[in-house]
C-alpha positions in Angstrom: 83.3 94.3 112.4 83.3 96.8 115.0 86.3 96.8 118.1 85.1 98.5 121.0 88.4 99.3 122.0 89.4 101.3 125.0 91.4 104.2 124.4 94.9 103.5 122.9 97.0 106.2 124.3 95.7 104.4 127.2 96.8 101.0 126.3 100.2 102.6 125.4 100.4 104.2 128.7 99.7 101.2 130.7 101.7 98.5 128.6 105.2 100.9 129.1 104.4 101.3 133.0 103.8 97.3 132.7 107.7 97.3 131.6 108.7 99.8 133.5 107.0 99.2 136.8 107.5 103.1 137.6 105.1 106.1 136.7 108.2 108.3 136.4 110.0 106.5 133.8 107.2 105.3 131.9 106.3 109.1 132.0 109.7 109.8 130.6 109.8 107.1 128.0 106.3 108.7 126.8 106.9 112.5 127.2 104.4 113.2 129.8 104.0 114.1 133.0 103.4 111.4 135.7 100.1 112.7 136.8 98.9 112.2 132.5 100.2 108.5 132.9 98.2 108.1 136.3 95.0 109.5 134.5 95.5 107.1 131.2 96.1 104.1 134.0 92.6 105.1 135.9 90.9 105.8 132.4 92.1 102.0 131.3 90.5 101.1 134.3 87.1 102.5 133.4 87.0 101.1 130.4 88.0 97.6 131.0 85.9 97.3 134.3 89.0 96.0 136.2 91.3 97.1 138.7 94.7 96.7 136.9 97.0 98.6 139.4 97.3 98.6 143.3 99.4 100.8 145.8 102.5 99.1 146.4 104.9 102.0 148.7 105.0 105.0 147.4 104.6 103.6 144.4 102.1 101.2 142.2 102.4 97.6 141.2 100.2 95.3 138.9 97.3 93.4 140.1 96.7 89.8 138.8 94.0 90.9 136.5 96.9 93.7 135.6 99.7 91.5 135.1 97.4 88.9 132.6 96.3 91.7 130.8 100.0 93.3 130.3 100.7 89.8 129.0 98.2 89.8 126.2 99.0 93.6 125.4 102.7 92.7 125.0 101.6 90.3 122.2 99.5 92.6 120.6 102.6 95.5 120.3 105.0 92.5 119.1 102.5 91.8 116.4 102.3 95.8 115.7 106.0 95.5 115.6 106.4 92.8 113.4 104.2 93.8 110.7 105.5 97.1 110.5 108.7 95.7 110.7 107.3 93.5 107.4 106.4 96.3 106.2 110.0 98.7 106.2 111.8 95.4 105.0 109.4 94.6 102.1 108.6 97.5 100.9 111.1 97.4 98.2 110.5 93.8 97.7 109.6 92.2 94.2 105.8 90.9 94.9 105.1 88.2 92.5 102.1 86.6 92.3 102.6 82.5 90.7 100.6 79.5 90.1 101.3 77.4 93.4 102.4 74.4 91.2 104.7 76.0 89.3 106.2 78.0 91.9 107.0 74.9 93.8 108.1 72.2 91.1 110.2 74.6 89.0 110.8 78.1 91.0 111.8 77.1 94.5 114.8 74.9 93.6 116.0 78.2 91.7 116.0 80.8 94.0 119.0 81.4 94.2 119.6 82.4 90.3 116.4 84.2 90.4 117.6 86.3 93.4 120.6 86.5 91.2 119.0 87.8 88.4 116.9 90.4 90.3 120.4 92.0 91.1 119.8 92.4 95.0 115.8 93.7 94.7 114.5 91.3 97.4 111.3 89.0 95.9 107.9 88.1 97.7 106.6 84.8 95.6 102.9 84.4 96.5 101.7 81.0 95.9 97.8 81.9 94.8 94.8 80.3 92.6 93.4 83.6 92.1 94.3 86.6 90.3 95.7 89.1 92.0 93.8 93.1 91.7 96.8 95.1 90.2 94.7 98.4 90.8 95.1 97.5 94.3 98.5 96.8 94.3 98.1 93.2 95.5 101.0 92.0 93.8 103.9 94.2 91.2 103.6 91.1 89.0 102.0 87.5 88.1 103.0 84.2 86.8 99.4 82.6 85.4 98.7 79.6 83.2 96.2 80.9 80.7 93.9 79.6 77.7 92.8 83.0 76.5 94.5 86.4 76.9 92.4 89.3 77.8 93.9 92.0 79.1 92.9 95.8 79.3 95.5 98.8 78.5 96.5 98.5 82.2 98.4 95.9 81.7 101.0 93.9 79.8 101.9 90.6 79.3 104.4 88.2 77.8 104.4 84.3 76.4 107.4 83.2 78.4 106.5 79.0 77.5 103.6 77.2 75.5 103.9 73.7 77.2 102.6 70.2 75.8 99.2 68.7 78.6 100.1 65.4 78.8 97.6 63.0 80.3 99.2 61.0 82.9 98.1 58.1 85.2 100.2 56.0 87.7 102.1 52.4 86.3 99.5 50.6 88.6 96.7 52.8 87.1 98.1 52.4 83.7 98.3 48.0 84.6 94.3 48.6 85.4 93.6 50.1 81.8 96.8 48.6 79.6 94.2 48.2 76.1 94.3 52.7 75.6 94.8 52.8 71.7 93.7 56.0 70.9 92.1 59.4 72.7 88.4 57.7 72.6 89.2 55.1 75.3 90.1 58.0 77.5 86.4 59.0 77.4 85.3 56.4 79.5 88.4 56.2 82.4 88.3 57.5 85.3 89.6 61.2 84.7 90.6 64.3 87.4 89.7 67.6 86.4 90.8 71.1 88.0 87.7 73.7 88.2 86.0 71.7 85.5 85.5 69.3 82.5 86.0 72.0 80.1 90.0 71.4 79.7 89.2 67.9 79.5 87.1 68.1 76.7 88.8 70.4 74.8 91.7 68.0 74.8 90.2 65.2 73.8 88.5 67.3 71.0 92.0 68.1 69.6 93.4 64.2 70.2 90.3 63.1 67.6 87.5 62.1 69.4 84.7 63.4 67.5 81.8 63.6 70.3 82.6 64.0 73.7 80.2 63.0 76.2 79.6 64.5 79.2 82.2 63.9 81.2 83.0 62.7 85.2 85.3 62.8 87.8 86.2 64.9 90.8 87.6 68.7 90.4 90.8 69.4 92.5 90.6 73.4 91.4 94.6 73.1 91.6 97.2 71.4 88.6 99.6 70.1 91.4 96.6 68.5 93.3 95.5 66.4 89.9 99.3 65.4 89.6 99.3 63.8 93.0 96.1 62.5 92.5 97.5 61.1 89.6 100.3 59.6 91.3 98.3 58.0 93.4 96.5 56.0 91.0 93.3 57.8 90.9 92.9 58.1 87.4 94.4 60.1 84.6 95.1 63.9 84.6 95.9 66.6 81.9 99.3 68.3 83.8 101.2 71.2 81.9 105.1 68.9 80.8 106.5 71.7 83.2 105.2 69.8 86.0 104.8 66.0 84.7 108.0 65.5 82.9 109.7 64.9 86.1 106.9 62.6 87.4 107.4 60.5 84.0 111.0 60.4 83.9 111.4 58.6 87.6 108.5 56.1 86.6 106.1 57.9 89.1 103.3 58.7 85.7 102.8 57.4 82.4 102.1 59.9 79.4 99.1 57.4 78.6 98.5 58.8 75.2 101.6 61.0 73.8 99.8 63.6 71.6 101.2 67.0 71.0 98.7 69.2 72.2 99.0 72.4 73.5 96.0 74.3 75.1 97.6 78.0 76.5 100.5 79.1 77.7 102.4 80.3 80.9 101.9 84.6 80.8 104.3 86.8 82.9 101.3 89.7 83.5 102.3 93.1 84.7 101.1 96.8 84.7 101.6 98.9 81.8 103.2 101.2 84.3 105.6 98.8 85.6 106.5 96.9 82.7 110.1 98.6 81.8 111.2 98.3 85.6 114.5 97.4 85.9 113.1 94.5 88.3 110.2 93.4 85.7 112.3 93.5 82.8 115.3 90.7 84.8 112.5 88.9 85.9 111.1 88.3 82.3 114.3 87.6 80.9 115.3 84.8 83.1 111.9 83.1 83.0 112.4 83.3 79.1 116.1 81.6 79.4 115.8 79.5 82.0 112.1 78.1 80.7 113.3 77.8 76.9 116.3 75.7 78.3 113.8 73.7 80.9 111.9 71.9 77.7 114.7 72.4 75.6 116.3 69.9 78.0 113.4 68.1 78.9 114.0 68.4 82.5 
């Protein structure tokens, strides 16, 4: 998109005399002569097609179209501000990229050992769905629930935790359906899929059921979205035990069918360049304790 902007030196000119309400001191602020912050005030003008200033004395004062428009500029330099500012305090940040799920149910109520375990390197966790473009340096790491590992030389990766998928379904679901013997009366149920059917009927491959049909239901893209729709009796879901063994221990899901299936794991994914930073290495370390003691617990 192109911003026909006027010229900034301009906008900076006119914004400081906006604070200062004096030529000579905005002059002073910026370096310049008063006569270059007169000309930058009268150039502004131009541009915007509005009379911003007025004679006021021996001096100048803002018009009402002036005084609106120092408003809006003030915004627009506390936004400058506070993204640079982002910028100076994050740049020595730990940007992780996680599965939003995971990051909420088991990350958040952590923070405090994993900023512990980082040794003072401050983290940026980035909820996403999508994978992050390490060439581009969207993200120093990612936390991704995978099937298949396929990975170039420019990057590394790491099992950290190869959960059970339970399929899960709300007690008043469960009271709807209570004859489920076996993984072929799943076929027929109401069931939630992510992006699509393929987990589904992969599971159910693996649980015994010898053809799968073609199989319905709405897609939620996200794992966290089919465990609350789940929860909310809309049928049964295939959620990773790090996320439903909570649900099923307070009574909020049934494991309908309890088989021990396991259809990927959770990858800690870095760049080949990255991968022995002091930072990456912690970081892989405590999601390898503090995971292994998660199921080992069964919390």
């Amino acid at each position: 998109m192109n911003r026909r902007l006027p010229p900034l030196v301009a906008i900076r000119a006119f914004e400081a005399f906006s604070r200062f309400g004096s030529v000579r001191k905005c002059a002073e602020e910026l370096a310049v002569s008063h006569t270059v912050i007169s000309r930058h005030i009268q150039n502004l003008e131009t541009a915007v097609g509005a009379k911003l200033v007025r004679k006021s004395g021996r001096g100048l004062e803002l018009t009402r179209e002036g005084q609106r428009y120092a408003t809006q500029l003030r915004r627009a330099f506390d936004i400058i501000a506070d993204a640079s500012g982002d910028l100076k305090q994050g740049e020595d940040a730990l940007h992780v990229c996680c599965m939003a799920g995971l990051a909420s149910r088991r990350l958040l109520a952590r923070l405090s050992e994993l900023e512990e375990a980082l040794a003072g390197r401050e983290l940026t966790l980035e909820p996403t769905s999508t994978r992050p473009d390490f060439n581009r340096n969207e993200a120093d790491a990612e936390i991704v629930y995978l099937e298949e590992l396929n990975l170039g030389d420019e990057l590394c990766a790491e099992l950290f935790v190869r959960p059970l998928i339970r399929a899960v379904a709300s007690p008043a679901f469960c009271n709807r359906y209570d004859d489920i013997q076996s993984a072929d009366d799943l076929v027929h149920l109401p069931l939630i899929h992510e992006r699509n059917t393929q987990r589904w009927s992969q599971w159910l491959s693996m649980a015994g059921v010898t053809d799968v049909p073609r199989l319905r239901g709405p897609r939620l893209w996200h794992g966290h979205l089919t465990l609350e729709a789940a929860c909310m009796g809309q049928g049964v879901a295939l959620v990773s035990e790090l996320l439903a063994d909570e649900k099923i221990a307070s009574g909020d899901l049934v494991d309908v069918l309890p088989v021990p299936i396991r259809l990927g794991g959770y990858y800690f994914i870095a760049p080949t360049r990255k991968w022995n930073d002091q930072a990456i290495v912690r970081l892989r370390q405590w999601l390898h304790t503090v995971f292994a003691s998660t199921l080992r617990n069964g919390a």
